[in-house]
N, C-alpha and C positions, 0 to 999 in steps of 0.2 A: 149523519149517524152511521156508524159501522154495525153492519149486521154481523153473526157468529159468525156463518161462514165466509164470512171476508175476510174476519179475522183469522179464523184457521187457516184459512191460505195463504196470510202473510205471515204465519209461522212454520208452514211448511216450508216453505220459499227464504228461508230466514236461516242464513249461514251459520250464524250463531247456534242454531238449537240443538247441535252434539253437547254443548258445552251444562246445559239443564240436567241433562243424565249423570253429571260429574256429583249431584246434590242429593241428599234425602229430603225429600218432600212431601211431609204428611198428606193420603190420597183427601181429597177434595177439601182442601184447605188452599187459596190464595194468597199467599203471602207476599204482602206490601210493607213489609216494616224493616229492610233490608238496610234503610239508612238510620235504623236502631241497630238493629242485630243482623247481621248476616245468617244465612242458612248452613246448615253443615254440610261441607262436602263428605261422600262418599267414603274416601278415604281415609278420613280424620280419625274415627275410632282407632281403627287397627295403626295405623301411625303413632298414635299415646300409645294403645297398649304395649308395643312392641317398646316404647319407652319405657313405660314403669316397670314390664316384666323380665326385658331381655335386656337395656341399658341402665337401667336401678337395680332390679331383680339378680339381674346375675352378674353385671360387672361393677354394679356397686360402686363405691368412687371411681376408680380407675377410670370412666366415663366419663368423666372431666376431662380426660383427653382422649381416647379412643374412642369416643363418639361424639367430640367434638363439641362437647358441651358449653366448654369455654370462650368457644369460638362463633355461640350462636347470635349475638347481637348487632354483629359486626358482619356477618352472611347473610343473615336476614337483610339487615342494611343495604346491603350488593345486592339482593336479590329485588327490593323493592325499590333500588333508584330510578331504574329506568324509566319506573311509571308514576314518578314525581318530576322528572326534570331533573334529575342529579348524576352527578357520578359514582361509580365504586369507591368505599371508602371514607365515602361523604354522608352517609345517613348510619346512624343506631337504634336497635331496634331495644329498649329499655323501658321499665316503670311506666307508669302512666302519662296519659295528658295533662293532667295539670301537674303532675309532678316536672314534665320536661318542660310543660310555660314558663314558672317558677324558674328553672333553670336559666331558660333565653332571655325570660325577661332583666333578667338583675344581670345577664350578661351585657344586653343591649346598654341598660342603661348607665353600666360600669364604661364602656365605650361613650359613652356622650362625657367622661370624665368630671360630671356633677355641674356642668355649665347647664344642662337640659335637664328637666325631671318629670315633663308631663307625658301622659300615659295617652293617646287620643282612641278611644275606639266606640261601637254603636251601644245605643240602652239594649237594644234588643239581639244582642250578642250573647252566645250559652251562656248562662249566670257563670260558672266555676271558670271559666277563662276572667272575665268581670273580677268574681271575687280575689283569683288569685293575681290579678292587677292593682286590688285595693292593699294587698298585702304588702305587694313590693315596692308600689311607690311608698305607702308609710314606714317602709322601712330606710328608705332611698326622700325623702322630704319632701314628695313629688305629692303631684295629682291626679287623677284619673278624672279625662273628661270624655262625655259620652254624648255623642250626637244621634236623635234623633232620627235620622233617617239618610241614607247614604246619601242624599245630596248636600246633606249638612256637614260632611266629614272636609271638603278641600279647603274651606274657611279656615278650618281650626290649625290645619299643616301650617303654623309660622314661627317663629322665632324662638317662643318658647316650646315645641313638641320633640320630645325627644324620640318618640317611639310610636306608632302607628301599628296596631294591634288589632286584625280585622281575622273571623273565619273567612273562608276564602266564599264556601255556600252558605249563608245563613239555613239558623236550623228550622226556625221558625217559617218564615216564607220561600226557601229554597232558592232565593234571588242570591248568582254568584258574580261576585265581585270581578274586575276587571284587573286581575292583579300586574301587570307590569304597568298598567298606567298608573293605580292609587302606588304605587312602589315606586317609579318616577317622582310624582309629585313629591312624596314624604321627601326624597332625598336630594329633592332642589329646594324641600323646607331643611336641609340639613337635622334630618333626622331618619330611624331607622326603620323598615318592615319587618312586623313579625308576621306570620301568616298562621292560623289554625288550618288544616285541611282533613280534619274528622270528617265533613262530612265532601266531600271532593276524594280523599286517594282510590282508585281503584273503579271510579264512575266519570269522572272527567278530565279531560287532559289538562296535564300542567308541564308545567317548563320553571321551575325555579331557578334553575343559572342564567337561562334568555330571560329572565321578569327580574335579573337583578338581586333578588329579596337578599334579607340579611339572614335571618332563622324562619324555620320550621319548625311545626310536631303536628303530629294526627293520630289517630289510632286505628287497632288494625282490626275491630271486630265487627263494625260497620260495614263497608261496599267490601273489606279488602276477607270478611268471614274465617275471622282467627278463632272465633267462639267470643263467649261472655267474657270482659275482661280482658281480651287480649291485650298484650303490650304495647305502647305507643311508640311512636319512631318522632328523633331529633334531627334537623339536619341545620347544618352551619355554613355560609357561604365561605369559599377556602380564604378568601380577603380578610377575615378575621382571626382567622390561626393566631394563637400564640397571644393575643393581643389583653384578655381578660384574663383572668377563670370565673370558671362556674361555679354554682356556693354549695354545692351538696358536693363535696370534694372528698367523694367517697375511696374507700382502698382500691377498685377495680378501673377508677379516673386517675388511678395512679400510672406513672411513669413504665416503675418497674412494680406490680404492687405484690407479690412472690417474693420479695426482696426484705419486705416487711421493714422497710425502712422507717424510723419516729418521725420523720417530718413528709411532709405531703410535695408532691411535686409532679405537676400534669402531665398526662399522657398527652401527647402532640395530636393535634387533629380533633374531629369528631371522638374519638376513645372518650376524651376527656369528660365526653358526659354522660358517662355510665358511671354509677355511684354504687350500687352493691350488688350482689349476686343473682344472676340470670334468674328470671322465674322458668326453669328449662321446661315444666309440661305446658305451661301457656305458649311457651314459644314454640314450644315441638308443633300444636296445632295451628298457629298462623305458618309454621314451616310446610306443613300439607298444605294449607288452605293457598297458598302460593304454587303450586302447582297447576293451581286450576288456570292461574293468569298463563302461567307456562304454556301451556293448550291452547290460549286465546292469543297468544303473542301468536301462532301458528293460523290463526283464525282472520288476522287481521287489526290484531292489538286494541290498543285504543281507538286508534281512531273510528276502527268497526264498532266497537261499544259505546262510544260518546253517538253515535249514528242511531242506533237502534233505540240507546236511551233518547234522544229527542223525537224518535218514533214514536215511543211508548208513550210518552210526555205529550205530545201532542196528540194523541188519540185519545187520552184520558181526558184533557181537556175538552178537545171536541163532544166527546159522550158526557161530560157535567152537562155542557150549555144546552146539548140536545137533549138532554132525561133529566139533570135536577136544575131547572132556569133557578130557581129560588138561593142556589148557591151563588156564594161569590168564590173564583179561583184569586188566593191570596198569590197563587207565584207569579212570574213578569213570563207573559204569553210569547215573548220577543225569545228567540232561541240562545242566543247569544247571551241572557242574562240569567237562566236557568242553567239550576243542577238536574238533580237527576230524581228528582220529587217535586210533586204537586200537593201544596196545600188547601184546602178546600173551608170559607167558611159560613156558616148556615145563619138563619135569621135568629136573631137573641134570644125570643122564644121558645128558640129549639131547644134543649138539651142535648148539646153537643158530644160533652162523654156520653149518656147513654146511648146516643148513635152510632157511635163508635163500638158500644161494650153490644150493642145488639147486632152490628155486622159481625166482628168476633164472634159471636156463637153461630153464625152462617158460616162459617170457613172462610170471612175475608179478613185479613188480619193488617190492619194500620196502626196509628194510635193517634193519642189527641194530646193537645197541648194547651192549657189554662194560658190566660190572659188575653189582652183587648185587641182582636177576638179573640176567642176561642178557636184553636183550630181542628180539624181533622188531615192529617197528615200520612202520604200516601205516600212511599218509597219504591220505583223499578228499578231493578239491579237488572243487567243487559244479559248478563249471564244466565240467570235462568226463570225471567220473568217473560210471558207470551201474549202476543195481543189479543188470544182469549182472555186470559187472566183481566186488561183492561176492560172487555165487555162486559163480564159477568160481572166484576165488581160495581159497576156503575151501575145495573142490572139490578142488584141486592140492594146499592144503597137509596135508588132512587125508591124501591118497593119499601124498606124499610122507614123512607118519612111518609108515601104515599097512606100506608097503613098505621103510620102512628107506633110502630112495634116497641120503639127504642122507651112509651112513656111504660112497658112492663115494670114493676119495682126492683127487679132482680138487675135491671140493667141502671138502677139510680145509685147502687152501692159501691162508694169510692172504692177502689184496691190501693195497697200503697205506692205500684207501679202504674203509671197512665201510656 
């Protein structure tokens, strides 16, 4: 068990902690729920403002190109390859996550040229990746099948799979997949990887051109703290150029799409999957919120983050077993198989949301997640999370079942966010 001031002196000592100052951070609030929502950085406000009042406000259209408006999905893109594994070029930053699944999937499976139709990925994978799998094989004659638990996914990679469809971190238990090996295997099943990295870009290192993969998408509001909503990013391995299209074959996936030509004809590359018009103040703040990685590329990049994050991750752990024995830790205690959260789950008994809703009214803020179990779900972003933050929290929660606080009734009323 780590006492406060151990802790505090491994964040003194802790290269990372300029980069905490970069954030607003409600005073005595702990915030764990960074692999929901990121925090806002510093600079975010006055970044939009200066967008709506001095590039909307005063230059009005004209800002579609003197301030580069047009050109933000495709910068964004550059700015965030590096810390996926990609190159320049090669990732957009557009629409949502399931709207860019939707895209790759019915790409994927337009490249299996209808010899393949099956979908293979986990039950316990984010429903909305799931559902919009059940979409596109019905629309494609296929089937989604869904294995049970990641050791049951290499059976299914045979003859007939066409597509291999995994988050990279599960959201649920935070156990991250091995991706160039299950991305191997798919493609000596002659079939293809998609990978989600919602909960992976911007907490753990990835390599998509060394891991192979076929597609990508994640979003950027998560580790990568574009705000609520931010944009999601596509990215396409260049081996597929030119080889499909994509089915939202919107005017901006166009070729020349200024040209206003009546027939539709794809922009070469990654462009192609951009379908309509930038959402430019969601982008303008994943544009700030990029800045921050800026600083930490200076700091030590990733590999400094992925470091600190299984720091974090391991001391929260260690302080469950030593203050709540009564929990089980749902993530894989093995580093190698962890993201950058820890899942926590209590005895049935418990009432597990309202444990949650009663640390929330203490300042430590995680969330919980329905289904067998139930979880309590605890998020460190390396950026500006401290190995106080670990103590105190474990601190609260073990005081909060010690004393029974969570059975108040204010703490048993659903919200319609968990």
């Amino acid at each position: 068990m780590t006492t406060r001031e151990q802790a505090a002196a491994l964040d003194a000592r802790d290269p990372l902690a300029p980069l905490r100052e970069l954030f607003t951070l409600p005073p005595g609030v702990i915030y764990l729920d960074g692999n929901s929502l990121g925090a806002l950085p510093k600079a975010t406000p006055a970044r939009i403002a200066r967008a709506v009042e001095q590039e909307w406000g005063q230059g009005l259209i004209a800002s579609w190109n003197n301030a580069g408006w047009i050109d933000l999905p495709r910068r964004l893109g550059d700015r965030l390859a590096p810390w996926i594994g990609a190159r320049a070029g090669e990732v957009l930053v557009a629409d949502s996550t399931s709207v860019n699944l939707y895209k790759v999937l019915h790409a994927a499976l337009q490249l299996q040229q209808g010899k393949r139709k099956i979908v293979v990925s986990e039950r316990s994978n984010f429903p909305t990746d799931n559902y919009i799998a059940q979409s596109v094989v019905r629309s494609h004659g296929g089937e989604l099948i869904l294995a049970d638990s990641p050791e049951d996914i290499p059976p299914l990679l045979d003859e007939r799979c066409a597509v291999l469809m995994l988050t990279h971190v599960n959201y649920r238990s935070g156990r991250m997949h091995d991706m160039p090996l299950l991305t191997r295997w798919a493609h000596q099943a002659g079939a293809l990887a998609v990978w989600d990295l919602a909960h992976s870009a911007g907490a753990v290192p990835l390599d998509l051109l060394g891991a192979a993969a076929d597609f990508a998408i994640g979003c950027g509001y998560k580790y990568l703290n574009g705000g609520p909503g931010a944009p999601s990013f596509v990215w396409m391995h260049p081996r597929h150029e030119g080889q499909v299209w994509q089915p939202l074959t919107g005017w901006l996936g166009h070729a020349a799409p200024f040209e206003f030509s009546p027939e539709y004809r794809p922009a070469a590359g990654i462009q192609q999957y951009q379908c309509g018009t930038p959402a430019v103040l969601a982008m303008t703040g994943l544009d700030s919120a990029l800045d921050v990685f800026d600083e930490a590329a200076k700091l030590g990049g990733m590999g400094a983050l992925r470091a600190k994050s299984l720091a974090l991750t391991e001391a929260f752990i260690a302080e469950i077993d030593a203050r709540v024995p009564t929990a089980w830790v749902a993530t894989p205690r093995e580093a190698a198989l962890r993201g950058s959260q820890v899942s926590v789950a209590l005895p049935s008994d418990i009432d597990s949301y309202a444990v949650m809703q009663a640390l929330i009214s203490r300042g430590v803020i995680g969330d919980f997640r329905a289904g067998t179990p139930a979880l309590l779900r605890f998020g460190f972003t390396p950026l500006y999370t401290r190995f106080v933050d670990v103590v105190d929290a474990v601190s609260v929660l073990a005081d909060v079942l010690a004393t029974e606080a969570w059975r108040t009734p204010e703490f048993q009323r659903r919200s319609a966010v968990t």
